[in-house]
VOGU-3710 file (C-alpha; in Angstrom, 3 decimals, decimal comma):
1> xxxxxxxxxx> 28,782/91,593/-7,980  31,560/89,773/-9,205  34,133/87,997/-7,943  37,799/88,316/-8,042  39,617/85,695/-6,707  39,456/82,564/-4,322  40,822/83,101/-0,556  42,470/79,866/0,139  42,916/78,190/4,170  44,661/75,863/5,278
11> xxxxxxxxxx> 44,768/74,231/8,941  47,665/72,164/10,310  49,843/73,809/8,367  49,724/76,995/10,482  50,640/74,565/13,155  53,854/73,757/11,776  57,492/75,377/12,940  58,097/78,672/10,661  60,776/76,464/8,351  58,325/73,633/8,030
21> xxxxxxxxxx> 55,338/75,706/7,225  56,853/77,949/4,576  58,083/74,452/3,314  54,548/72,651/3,241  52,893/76,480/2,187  55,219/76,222/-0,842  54,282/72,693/-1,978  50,597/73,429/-1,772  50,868/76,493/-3,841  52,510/74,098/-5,996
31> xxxxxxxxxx> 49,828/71,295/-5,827  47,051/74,361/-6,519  48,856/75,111/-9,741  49,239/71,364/-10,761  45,653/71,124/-10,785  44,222/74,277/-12,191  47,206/73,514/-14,738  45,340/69,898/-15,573  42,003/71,510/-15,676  43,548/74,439/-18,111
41> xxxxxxxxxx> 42,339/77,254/-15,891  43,851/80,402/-15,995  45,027/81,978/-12,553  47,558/84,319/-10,948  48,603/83,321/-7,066  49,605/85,658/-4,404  50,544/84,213/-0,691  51,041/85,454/2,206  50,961/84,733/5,779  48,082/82,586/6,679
51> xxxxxxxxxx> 46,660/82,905/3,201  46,702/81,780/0,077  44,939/83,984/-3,195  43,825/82,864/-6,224  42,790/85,858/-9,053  40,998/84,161/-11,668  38,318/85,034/-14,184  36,364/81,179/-13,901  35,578/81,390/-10,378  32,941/78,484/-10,745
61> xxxxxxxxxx> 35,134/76,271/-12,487  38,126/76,741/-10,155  36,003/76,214/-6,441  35,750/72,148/-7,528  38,798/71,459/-8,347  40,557/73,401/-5,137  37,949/71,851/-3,337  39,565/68,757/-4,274  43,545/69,844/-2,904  44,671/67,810/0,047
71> xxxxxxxxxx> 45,553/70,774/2,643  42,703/73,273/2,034  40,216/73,719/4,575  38,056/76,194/3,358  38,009/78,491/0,455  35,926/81,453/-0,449  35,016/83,830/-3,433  36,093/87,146/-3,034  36,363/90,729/-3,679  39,220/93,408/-2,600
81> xxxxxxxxxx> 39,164/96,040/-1,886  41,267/98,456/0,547  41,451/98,311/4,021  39,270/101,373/4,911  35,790/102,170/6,257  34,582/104,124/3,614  36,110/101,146/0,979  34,549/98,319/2,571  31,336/99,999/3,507  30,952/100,685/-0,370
91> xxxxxxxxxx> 31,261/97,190/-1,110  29,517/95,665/1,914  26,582/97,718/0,528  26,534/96,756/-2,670  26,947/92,793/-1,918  23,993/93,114/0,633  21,492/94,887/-1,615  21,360/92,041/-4,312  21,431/89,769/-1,039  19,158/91,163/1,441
101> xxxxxxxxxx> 15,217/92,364/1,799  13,477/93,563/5,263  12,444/90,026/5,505  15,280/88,735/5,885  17,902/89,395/8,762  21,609/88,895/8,559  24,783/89,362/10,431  28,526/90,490/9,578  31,441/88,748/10,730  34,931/90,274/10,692
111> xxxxxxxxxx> 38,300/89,343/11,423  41,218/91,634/11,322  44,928/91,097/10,881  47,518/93,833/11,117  47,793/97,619/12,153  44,446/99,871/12,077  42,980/102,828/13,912  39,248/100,841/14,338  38,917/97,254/15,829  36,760/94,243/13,920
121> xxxxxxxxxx> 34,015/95,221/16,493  34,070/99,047/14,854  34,166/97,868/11,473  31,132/94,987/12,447  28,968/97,844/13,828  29,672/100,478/10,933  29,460/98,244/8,364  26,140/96,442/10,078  24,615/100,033/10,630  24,790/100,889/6,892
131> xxxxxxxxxx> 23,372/97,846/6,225  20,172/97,787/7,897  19,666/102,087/6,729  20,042/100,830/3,089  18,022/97,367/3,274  15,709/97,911/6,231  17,091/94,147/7,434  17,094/92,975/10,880  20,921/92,025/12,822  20,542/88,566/14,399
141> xxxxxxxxxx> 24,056/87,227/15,044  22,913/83,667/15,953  20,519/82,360/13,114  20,755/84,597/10,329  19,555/84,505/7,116  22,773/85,964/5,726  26,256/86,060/6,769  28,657/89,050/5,359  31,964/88,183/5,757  35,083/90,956/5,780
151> xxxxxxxxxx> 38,388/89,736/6,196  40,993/92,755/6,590  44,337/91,940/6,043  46,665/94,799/6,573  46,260/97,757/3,437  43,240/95,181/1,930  40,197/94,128/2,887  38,290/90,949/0,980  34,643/90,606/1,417  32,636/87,635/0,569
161> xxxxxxxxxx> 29,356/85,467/1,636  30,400/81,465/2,398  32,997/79,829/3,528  33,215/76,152/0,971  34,796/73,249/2,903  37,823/71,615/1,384  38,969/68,556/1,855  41,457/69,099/4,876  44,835/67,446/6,112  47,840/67,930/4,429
171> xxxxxxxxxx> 49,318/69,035/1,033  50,203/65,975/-0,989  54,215/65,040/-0,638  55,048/66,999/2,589  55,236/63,156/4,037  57,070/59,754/2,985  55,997/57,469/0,538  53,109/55,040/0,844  52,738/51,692/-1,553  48,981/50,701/-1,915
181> xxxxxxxxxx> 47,852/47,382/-2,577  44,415/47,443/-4,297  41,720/44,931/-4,232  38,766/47,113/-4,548  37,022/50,228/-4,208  38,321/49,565/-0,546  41,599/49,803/-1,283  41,700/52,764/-3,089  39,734/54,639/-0,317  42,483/53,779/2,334
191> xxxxxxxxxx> 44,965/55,580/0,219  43,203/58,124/-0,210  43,162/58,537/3,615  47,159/58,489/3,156  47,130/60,953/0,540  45,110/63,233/2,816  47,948/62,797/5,351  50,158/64,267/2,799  51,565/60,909/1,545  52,401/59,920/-1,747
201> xxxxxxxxxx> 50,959/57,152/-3,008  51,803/53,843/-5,342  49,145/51,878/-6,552  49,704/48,359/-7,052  46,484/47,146/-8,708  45,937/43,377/-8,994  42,654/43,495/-10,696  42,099/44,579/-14,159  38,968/45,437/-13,142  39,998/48,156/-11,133
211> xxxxxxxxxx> 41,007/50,165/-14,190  38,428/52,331/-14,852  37,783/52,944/-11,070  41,311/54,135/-10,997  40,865/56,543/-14,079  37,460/58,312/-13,444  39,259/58,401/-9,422  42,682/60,106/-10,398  41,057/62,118/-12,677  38,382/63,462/-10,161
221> xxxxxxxxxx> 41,041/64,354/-7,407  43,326/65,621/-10,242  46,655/63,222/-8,684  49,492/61,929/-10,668  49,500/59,163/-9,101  51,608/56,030/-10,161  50,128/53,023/-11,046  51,777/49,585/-11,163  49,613/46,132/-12,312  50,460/42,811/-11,377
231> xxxxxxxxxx> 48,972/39,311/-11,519  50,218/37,531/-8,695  48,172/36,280/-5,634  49,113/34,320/-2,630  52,611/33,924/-1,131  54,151/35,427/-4,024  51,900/38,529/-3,942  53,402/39,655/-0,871  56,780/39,212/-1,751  56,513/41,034/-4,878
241> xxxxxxxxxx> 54,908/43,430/-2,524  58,179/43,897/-0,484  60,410/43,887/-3,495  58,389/46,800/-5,045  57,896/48,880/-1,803  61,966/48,677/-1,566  62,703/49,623/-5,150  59,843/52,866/-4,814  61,563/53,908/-1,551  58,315/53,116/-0,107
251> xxxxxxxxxx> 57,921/53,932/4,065  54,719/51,619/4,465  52,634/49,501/2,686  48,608/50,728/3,105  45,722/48,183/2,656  42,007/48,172/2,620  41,846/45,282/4,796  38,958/45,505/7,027  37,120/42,937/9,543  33,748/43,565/9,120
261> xxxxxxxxxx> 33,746/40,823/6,340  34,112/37,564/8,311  34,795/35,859/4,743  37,888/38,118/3,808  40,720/36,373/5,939  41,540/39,993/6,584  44,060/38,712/9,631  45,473/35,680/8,229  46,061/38,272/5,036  47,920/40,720/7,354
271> xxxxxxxxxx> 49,779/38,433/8,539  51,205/37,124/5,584  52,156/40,504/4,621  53,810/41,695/7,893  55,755/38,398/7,509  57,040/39,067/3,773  57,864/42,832/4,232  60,017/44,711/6,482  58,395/47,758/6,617  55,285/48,876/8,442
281> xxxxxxxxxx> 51,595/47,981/7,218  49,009/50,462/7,086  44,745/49,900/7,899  43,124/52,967/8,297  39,987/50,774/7,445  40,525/48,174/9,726  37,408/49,013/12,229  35,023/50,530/9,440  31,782/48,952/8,589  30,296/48,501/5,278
291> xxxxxxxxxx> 27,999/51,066/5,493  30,469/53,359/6,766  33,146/52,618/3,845  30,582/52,776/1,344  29,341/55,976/2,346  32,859/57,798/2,533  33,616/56,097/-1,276  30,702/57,589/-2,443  31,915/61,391/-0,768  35,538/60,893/-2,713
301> xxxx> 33,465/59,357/-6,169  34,493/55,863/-5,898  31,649/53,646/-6,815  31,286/50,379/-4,073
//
């Protein structure tokens, strides 16, 4: 069997008024294309309520890169078909069979959205009874071995096997803008915790260093993200800080200042930089340890 297209979630943004969520739905889509754009896949997108499709012929090549979107949750590979017994039953079976043996037990999960004459529990006990006739498999809804997924959705139905995490939060640009002052690996992480609360980012690197972290990093999370170098430390760094953050329109300033390195002057450093800029400073690593930073810059591909 295979698949169609990519069922696309998303989770805060269904907590959103109805204005603010078609506006934040709208700039993911948008985001989605960006990056299958950069990777020079070839889609077609369909949304709807709740939902976001994407038909495309490189399946593979398309789940690590929307993997990768800031606002997904959870996406899966798919196929449609329509919204009837007989319709899903056909392709329930035919998933299953390359799937399943009568060694192996499995379970079917359903969700249902929309007007039908059976509940999910009908179509979870039709569908499960063909199953085990054709395969000789064994239910067991708390451990299985397999998990059958059929999501109906008014006049379709989509049926697929996983669901693949996704990186969460919100789509990129639904919040203000966010100037990042980078140091390190460190620094680049804590924006990336901005950018995952839908903020876009500046990068002011002051290490040459840093430049081929930066590439293989923008690259890997497909951003287009701006990118300004300076050489400037001390007094002087922050208030080339302030002037920048002004002329970008910047909200905050974001750091990877963090306290579990006595040697750092992480608070003396904050201080100096609340003093020279007017705007609020950022530390979403402030509390981390090493182990615990180097570990999550590994997860995003940023090398400690």
């Amino acid at each position: 069997m295979e698949y169609e297209l990519i069922i696309v979630r998303y989770g805060e943004i269904a907590l959103k008024g109805k204005a603010t969520r078609k506006h934040f739905e709208n700039i993911l889509v948008r985001n989605i294309k960006k990056a299958l754009n950069t990777k020079q896949i070839s889609y077609r997108i369909k949304k709807e309520w709740g939902r976001i499709y994407v038909y495309t012929n490189q399946i593979n090549d398309s789940i690590p890169i929307l993997q990768k979107v800031f606002g997904i949750t959870t996406i899966s590979p798919a196929v449609q078909t329509q919204s009837n017994m007989d319709s899903i039953s056909v392709l329930a079976l035919i998933i299953s069979k390359e799937k399943l043996t009568r060694e192996k037990s499995f379970a079917v999960r359903v969700t249902r959205t929309g007007k039908h004459e059976f509940t999910s529990q009908d179509v979870a006990v039709k569908i499960g009874s063909d199953i085990v006739k054709l395969t000789k498999s064994r239910v067991n809804l708390t451990k299985p071995d397999f998990e059958l997924f059929i999501e109906i959705r008014n006049e379709n139905a989509f049926v697929f096997t996983k669901k693949i995490r996704g990186t969460g939060g919100l789509p990129l640009g639904t919040q203000g803008k966010v100037l990042c002052l980078v140091e390190d690996h460190k620094s680049i992480l804590a924006g990336w915790y901005l950018m995952r609360r839908g903020c876009k980012i500046t990068f002011i690197n002051v290490n040459k260093t840093n430049n081929e972290l930066f590439g293989s990093f923008i690259s890997n999370w497909n951003i287009d993200a701006d990118i300004v170098s300076i050489a400037i430390r001390s007094k002087n760094l922050y208030k080339t800080l302030s002037k920048i953050a002004s002329e970008k329109n910047c909200d905050a300033i974001v750091t990877g200042y963090t306290l579990y390195d006595a040697s750092s002057n992480c608070l003396s450093n904050i201080k100096l930089l609340k003093k020279y800029t007017k705007i609020p400073v950022l530390l979403p690593l402030i509390a981390m340890d090493e182990k615990t930073i180097n570990k999550k810059s590994r997860e995003i591909g940023l090398k400690p």
